[in-house]
N, C-alpha and C positions, 0 to 999 in steps of 0.2 A: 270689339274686344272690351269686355267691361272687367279686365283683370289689370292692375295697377303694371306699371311698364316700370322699371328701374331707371332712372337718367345720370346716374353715376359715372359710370363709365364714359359717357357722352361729353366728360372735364375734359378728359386730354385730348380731345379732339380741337379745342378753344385754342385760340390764339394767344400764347401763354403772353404776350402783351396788352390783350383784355384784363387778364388778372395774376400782374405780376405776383401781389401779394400770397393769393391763394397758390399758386405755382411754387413759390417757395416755401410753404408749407406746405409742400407735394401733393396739394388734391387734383387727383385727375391720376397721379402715378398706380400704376393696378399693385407696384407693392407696399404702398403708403397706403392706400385703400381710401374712404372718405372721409376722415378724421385724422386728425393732428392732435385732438385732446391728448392729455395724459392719462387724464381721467373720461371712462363712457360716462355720457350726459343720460340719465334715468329719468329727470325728472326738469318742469321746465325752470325751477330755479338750482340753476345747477351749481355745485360747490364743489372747491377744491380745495386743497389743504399746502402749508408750504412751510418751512423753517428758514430758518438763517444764522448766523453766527454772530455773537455778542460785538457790536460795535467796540471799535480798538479807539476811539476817538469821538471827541464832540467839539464842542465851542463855549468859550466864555462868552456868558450873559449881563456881564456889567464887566467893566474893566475892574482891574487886578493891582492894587498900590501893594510895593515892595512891605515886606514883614507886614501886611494886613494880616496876616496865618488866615485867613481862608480865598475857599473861591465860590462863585455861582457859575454853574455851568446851564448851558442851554437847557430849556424845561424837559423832564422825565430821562433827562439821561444819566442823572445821578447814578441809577440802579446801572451803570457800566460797570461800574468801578468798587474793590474793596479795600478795606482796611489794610497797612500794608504794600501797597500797590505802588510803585515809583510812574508819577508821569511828567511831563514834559509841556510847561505851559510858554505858551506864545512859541513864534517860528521868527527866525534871524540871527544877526550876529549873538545875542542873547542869551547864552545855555541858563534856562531856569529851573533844574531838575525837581520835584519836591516830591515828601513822602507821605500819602494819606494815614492822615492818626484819627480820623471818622468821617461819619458818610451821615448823612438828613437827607434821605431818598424822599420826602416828602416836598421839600424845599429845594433841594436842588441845590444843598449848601457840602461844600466838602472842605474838612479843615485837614491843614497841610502844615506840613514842616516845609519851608523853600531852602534853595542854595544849597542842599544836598551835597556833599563830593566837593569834589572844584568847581560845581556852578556855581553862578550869582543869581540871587534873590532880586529880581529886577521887575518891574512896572510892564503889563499886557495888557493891550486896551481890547474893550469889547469886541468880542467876535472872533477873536484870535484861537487857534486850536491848543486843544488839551488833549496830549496823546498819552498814551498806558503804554510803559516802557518794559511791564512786566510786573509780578510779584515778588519781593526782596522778602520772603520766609523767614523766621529765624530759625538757627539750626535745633531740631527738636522739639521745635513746635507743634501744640497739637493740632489738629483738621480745622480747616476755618470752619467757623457757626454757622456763617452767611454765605452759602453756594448760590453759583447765580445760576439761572436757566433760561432759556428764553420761550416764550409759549408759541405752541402750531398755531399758525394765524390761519382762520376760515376765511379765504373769498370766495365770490359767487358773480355769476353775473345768471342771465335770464335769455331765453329763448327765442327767436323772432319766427314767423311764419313768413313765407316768403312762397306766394303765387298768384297766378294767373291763369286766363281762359285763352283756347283756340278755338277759332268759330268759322268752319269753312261750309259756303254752300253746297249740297249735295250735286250741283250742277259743275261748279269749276272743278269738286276732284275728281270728276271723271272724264272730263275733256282732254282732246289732247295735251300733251304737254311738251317745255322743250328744255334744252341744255339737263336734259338727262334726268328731272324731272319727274319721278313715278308717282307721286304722290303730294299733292299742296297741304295736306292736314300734315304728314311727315316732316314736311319744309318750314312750316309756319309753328308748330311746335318747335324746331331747331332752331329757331327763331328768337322764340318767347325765353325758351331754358337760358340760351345765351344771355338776352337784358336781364334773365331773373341773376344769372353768374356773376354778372356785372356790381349788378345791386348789392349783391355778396359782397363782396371786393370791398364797393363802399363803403358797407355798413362795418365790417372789419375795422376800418379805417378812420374814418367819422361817426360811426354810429354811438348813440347814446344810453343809457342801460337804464331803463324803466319796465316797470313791473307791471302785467296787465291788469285791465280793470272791465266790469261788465262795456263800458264803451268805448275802450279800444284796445288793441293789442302790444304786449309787450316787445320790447326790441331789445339786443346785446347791446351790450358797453364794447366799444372799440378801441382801439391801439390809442390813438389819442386821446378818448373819455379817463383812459386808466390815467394817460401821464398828466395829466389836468386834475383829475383827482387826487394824485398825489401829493403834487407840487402844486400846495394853496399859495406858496408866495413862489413870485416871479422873480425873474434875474437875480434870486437871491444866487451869494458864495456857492451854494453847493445846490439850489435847485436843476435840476433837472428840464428846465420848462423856461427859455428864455425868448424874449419880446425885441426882435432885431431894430425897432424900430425905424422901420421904412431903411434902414441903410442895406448895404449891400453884403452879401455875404462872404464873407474873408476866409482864407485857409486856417489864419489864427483864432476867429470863431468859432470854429470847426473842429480843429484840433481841443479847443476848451473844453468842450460836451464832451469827446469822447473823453477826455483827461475825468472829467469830472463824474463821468458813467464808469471808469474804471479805479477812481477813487473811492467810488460808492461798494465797490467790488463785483458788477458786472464784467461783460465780456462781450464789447459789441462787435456781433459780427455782421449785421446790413445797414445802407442808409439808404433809404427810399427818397426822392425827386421828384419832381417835375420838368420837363423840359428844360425851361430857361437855368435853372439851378445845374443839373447835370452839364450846359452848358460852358457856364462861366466855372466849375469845376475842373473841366477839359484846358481851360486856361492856364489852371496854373501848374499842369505838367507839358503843355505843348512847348516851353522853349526848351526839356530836358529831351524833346525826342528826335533822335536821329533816324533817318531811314534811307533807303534805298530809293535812287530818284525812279519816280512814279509820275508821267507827264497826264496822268487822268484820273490822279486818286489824291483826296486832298483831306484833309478835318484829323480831329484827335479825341479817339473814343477812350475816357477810362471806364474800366470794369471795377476797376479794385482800386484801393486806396492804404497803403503801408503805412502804420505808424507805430511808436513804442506801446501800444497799446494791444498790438495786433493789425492785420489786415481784415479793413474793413470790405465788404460788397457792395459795389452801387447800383442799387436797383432803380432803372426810371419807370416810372408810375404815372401815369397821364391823368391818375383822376388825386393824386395829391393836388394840394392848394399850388400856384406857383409860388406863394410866399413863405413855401412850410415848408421843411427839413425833418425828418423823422431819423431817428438811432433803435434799431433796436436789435436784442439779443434773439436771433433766429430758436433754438431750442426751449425758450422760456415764453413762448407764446404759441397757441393752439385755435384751429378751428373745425369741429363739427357739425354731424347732428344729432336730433334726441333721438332714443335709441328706434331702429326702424323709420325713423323721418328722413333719407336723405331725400333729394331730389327723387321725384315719382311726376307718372304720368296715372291720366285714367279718365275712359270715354264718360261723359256725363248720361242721364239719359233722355231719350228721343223724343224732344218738343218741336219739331218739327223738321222739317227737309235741310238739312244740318248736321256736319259731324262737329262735335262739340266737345271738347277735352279740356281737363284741368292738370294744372301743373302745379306742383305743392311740393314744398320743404321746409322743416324748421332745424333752425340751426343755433349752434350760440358759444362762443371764443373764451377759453383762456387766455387771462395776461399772469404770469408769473414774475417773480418781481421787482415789482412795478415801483417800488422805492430805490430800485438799482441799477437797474439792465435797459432801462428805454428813456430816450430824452428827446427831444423836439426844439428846435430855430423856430419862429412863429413872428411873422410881418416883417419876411425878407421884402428888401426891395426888387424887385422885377423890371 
């Protein structure tokens, strides 16, 4: 048969514990089909488009002395905020309400009227948030000058090839066979697709997003390549991307990511694991669980995880790091292939007494975003 064979369908027959990930982005489901993209992949650097809503908040960049009239707010976030605009600097006992009378979107400089109302005009030290309480209009006013907009942001990531050979003597696949056995090139092929499934998985996961070159081939950017790329500083306030340093993973570090993914205005709905982490997880719901004595059933599986943020999924993942914790927003991330690329089979041809097959797919993942919806634990203790 030297006419390409489909190996698509041949997903849901995997042990969706091989590839949790891909399983929750429904490949292998025949009414999901083999892509999760939003967008079909046409081409190998494939591009997708996103928006978002004007940030309601940022951070002082230099602390704030009482009647200074201005503020420096973290770099390029000036353009949040307009003339007019009542916000609310530093967070505490403190009400420091003030009214912007102008904006240096170049500089990052914003001058203010403070003490507003019945606030007080009081001292915020760097890093403290500045939140937008709204526009105070006056009545009659004409359209403001300066409409703000925020521009479609292009991502892209790039395509990976992904195959392998089966190489069976002409002698073993017609020999007898046994445990039901009809064919060793059919078995050994089943075989190959599955480590190539696998590899998938990973590459979703760790893989890193490079562009091809005459000597060598491109690969996607994976789940973690995006939240690394985002989050250039670490265990910062509001990064996304934090370094456990060898300690142990806490419920109260846990709850912080999500706090901090749903402040960003995500909606995390999975967290993927490792063994030992799902674990110590199970911990710390097993002294809330009662049940029915059971003299040969023992342990305490959580599926799910409640909090004000929403209910999270916990997905255990065997080829996550044990030291690594992943968050991400199930809907806002994608994996395909290029258009006509999924998984395919197809006999090579006849160099000698040998059936010889190739197995070929290119593939390559949305991450949507990725400044909001996915965060990551990284050098849990184990």
């Amino acid at each position: 048969n030297l006419y390409p064979i489909d190996l698509v369908n041949v997903l849901d027959q995997l042990d969706p514990r091989d590839i949790p990930l891909l399983t929750l982005l429904g490949m292998g489901d025949p009414k999901a089909g083999a892509s999760s993209l939003h967008q079909e992949c046409v081409m190998t650097q494939h591009r997708w488009r996103s928006d978002e809503l004007i940030p309601n908040e940022t951070t002082l960049a230099a602390a704030y002395t009482a009647a200074a009239g201005t503020i420096t707010v973290a770099s390029g976030t000036g353009k949040y905020f307009q003339v007019g605009d009542h916000i609310r600097i530093g967070e505490g006992a403190t009400d420091n309400i003030a009214r912007i009378t102008a904006i240096n979107t170049d500089t990052d400089v914003i001058t203010i009227t403070a003490g507003v109302g019945s606030s007080t005009d009081a001292a915020a030290a760097s890093g403290k948030k500045v939140v937008k309480l709204g526009q105070a209009a006056i009545q009659g006013a004409t359209a403001l000058s300066n409409p703000r907009t925020t521009d479609i942001d292009e991502e892209y990531n790039y395509t990976q090839i992904l195959g392998d050979v089966v190489r069976v003597p002409g002698t073993v696949e017609v020999v007898k066979k046994y445990f039901n056995i009809t064919s060793e090139a059919d078995r050994q092929e089943l075989k190959k697709f599955t480590e190539l499934a696998i590899q998938l998985e990973k590459a979703a996961i760790y893989g890193t997003r490079l562009a091809p070159a005459s000597s060598y081939g491109g690969s996607f950017g994976g789940l973690v390549d995006y939240i690394r790329r985002i989050n250039s500083t670490v265990n910062d306030a509001n990064s996304l991307l934090v370094n456990n340093s060898a300690a142990a993973l806490t419920e109260a570090t846990f709850k912080t990511l999500l706090r901090k993914v749903w402040l960003r205005g995500g909606k995390p709905t999975h967290v993927m694991v490792n063994g030992v982490q799902a674990l110590l997880m199970g911990t710390w719901i097993s002294p809330q669980v009662f049940r029915s004595r059971d003299e040969t059933l023992g342990g305490v599986i959580m599926n799910a995880y409640e909090t004000p943020f929403g209910q999270v999924g916990v997905v255990i993942n065997r080829h996550i790091e044990e030291s690594d914790l992943i968050v991400t927003q199930r809907d806002m991330i994608g994996i395909g292939p290029l258009v006509n690329r999924a998984f395919f089979s197809f006999e090579l041809g006849k160099t000698g007494d040998s059936i010889d097959r190739q197995i070929v797919g290119e593939y390559t993942m949305e991450v949507h975003g990725a400044t909001r919806c996915h965060g990551m634990i990284y050098n849990l203790g184990t």
